[in-house]
Residue frames as qw, qx, qy, qz and C-alpha x, y, z in Angstrom:
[[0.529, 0.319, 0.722, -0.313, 63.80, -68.92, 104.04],
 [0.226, 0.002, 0.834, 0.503, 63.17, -69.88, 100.78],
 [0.514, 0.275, 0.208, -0.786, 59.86, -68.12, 99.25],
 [0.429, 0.071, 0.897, 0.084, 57.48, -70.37, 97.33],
 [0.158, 0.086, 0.682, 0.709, 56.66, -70.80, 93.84],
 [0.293, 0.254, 0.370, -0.844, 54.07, -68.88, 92.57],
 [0.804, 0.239, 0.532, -0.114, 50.77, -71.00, 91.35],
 [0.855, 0.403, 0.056, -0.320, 51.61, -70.63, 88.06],
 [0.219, 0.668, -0.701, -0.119, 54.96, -72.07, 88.27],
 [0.509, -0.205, 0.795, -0.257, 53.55, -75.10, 89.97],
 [0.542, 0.170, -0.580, -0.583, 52.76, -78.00, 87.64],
 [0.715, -0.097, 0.582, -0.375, 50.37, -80.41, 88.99],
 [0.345, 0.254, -0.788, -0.443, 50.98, -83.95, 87.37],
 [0.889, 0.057, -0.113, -0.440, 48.97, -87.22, 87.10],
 [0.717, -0.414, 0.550, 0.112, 49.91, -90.59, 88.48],
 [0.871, 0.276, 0.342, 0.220, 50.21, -91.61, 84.49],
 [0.030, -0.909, 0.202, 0.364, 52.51, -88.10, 83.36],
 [0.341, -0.353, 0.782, 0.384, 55.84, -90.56, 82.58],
 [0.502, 0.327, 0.772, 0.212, 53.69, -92.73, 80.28],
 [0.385, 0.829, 0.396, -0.089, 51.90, -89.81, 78.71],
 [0.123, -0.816, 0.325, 0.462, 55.05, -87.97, 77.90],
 [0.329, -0.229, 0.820, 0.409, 56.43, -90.71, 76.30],
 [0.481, 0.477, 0.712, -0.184, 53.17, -90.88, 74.35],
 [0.014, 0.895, 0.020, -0.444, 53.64, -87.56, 72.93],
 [0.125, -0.555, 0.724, 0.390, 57.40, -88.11, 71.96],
 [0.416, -0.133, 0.822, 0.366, 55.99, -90.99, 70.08],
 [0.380, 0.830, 0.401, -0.080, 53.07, -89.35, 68.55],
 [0.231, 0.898, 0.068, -0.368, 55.26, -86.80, 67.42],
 [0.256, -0.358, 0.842, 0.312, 57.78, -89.36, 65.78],
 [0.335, 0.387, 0.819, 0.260, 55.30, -91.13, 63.81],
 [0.185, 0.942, 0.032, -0.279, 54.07, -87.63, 62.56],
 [0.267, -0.793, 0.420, 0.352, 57.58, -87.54, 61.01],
 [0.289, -0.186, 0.918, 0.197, 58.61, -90.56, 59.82],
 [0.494, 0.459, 0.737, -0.044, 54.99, -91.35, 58.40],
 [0.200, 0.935, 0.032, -0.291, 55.09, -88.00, 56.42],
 [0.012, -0.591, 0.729, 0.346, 58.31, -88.23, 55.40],
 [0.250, 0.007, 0.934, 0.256, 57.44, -91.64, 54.01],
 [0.124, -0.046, -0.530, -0.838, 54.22, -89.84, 51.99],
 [0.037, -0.452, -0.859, 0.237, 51.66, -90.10, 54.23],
 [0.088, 0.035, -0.017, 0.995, 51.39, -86.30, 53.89],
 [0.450, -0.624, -0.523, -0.365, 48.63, -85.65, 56.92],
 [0.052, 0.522, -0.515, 0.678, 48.31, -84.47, 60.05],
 [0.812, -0.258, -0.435, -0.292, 46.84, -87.17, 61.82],
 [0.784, 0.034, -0.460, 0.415, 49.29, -87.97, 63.87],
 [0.089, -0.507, 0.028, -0.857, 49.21, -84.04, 64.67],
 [0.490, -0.300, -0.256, -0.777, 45.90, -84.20, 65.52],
 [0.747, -0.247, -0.601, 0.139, 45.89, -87.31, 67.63],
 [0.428, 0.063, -0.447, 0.783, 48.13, -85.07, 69.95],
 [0.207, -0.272, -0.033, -0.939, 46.03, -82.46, 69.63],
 [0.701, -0.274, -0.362, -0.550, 42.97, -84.57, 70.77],
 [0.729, -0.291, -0.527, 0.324, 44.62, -86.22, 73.52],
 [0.302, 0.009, -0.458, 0.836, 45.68, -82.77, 74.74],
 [0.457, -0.320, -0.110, -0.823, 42.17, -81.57, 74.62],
 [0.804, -0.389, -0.404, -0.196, 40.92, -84.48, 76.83],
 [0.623, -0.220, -0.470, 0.585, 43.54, -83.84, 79.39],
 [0.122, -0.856, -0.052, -0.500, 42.99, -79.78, 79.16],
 [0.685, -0.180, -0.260, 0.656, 46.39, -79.69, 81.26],
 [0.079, -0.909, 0.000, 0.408, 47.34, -76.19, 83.22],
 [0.176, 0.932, -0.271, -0.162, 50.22, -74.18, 81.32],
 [0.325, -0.657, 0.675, 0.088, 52.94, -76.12, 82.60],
 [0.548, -0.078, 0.833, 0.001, 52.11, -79.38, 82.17],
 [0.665, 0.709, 0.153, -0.179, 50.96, -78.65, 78.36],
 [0.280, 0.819, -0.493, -0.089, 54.32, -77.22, 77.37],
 [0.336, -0.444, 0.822, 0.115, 56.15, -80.32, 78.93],
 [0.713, 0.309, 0.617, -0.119, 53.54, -82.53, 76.79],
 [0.475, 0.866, 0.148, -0.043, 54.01, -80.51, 73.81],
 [0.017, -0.859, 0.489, 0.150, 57.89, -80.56, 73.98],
 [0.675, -0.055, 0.734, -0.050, 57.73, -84.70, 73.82],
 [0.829, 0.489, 0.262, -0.070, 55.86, -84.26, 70.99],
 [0.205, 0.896, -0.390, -0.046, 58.37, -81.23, 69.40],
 [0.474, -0.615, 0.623, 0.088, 61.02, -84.00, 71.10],
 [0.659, 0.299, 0.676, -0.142, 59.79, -87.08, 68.93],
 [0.293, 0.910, 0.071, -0.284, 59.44, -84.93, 66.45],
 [0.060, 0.916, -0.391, -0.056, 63.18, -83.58, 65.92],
 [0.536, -0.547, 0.636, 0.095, 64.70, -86.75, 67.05],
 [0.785, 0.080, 0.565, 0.242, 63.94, -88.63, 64.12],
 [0.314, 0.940, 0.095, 0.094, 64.16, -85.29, 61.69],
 [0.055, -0.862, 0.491, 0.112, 67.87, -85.53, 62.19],
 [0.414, -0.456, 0.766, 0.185, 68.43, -88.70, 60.85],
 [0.424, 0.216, 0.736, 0.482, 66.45, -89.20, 58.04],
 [0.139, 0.481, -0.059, -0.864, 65.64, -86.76, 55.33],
 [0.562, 0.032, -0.620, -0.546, 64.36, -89.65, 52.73],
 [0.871, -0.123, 0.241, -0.409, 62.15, -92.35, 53.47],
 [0.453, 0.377, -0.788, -0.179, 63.80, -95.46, 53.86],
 [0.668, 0.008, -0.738, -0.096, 63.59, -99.01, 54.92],
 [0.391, 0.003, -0.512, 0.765, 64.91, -98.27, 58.46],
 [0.200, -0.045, 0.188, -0.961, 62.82, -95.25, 58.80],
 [0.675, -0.211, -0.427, -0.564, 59.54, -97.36, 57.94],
 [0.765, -0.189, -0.594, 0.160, 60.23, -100.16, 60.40],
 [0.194, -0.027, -0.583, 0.789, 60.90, -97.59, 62.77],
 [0.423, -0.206, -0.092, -0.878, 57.42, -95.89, 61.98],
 [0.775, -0.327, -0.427, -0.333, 55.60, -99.27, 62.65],
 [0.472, 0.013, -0.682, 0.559, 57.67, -99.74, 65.66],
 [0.000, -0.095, -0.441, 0.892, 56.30, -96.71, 67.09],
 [0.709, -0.288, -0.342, -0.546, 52.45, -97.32, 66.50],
 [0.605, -0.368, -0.705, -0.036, 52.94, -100.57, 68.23],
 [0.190, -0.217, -0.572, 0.768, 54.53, -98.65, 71.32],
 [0.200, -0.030, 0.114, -0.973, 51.60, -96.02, 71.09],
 [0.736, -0.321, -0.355, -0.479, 48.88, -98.45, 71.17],
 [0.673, -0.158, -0.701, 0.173, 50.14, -99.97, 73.81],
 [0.149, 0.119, -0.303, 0.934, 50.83, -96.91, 75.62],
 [0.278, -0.135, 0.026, -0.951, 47.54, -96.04, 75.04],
 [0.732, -0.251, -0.507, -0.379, 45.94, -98.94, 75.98],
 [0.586, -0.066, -0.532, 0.608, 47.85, -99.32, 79.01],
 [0.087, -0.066, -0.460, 0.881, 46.53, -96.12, 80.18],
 [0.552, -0.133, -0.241, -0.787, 43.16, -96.28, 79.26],
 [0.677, -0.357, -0.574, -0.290, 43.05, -99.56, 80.98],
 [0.387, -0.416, -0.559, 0.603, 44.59, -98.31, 84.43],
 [0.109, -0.346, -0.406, 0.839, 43.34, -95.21, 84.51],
 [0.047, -0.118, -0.387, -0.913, 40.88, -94.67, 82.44],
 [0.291, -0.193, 0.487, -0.800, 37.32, -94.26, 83.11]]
C-alpha cells in the first residue's frame, strides 16, 4: 500500500493553472528580450511579481509559476545576445499573447 503524500508535497491547482503558466513563461520572455533591446527595467519582473502576489499560491504551485517565468526567461537568452529585428518582433509578439492571456482570464475567472 502505497503511503500518501505529505501536505506539503501536494499542490493544489486552479481551473486556469495551464493558462497562468504560460503567462509566466511569457512574462518572463518579454523581461528578456525587452531588456536586451534597452528597455533596461524590471517591469516585466514586477508584473510577475504582482500577479504572484494576487494569487499568494502554496509552495508548490509558486515554484512551478516561477520556473515558467525562469523558463521564458532562458529560452529566449539562448538565442539572442544582441537586440535584433527578430528578437523585437518576437517581444511584441509576446505582449500580444500576454494581454490576451490576461484578459482571457480575467474575463472567465475573474471576479
Amino acid at each position: 500500500m502505497a503511503a500518501a503524500p505529505a501536505p506539503a508535497q501536494i499542490s493544489a491547482t486552479v481551473p486556469y493553472d495551464e493558462s497562468l503558466l504560460r503567462l509566466a513563461e511569457v512574462l518572463g520572455s518579454i523581461h528578456y528580450l525587452r531588456n536586451l533591446c534597452g528597455e533596461e527595467s524590471n517591469e516585466w519582473r514586477d508584473q510577475m511579481e504582482g500577479m504572484l502576489a494576487a494569487e499568494n499560491p502554496e509552495p508548490v504551485r509558486r515554484a512551478r509559476l516561477i520556473a515558467s517565468f525562469n523558463r521564458g526567461y532562458r529560452t529566449f537568452d539562448s538565442v539572442y545576445v544582441t537586440c535584433t529585428e527578430q528578437a523585437l518582433a518576437a517581444a511584441e509578439r509576446y505582449m500580444s499573447e500576454g494581454a490576451t492571456l490576461s484578459r482571457e482570464i480575467t474575463n472567465r475567472y475573474g471576479e
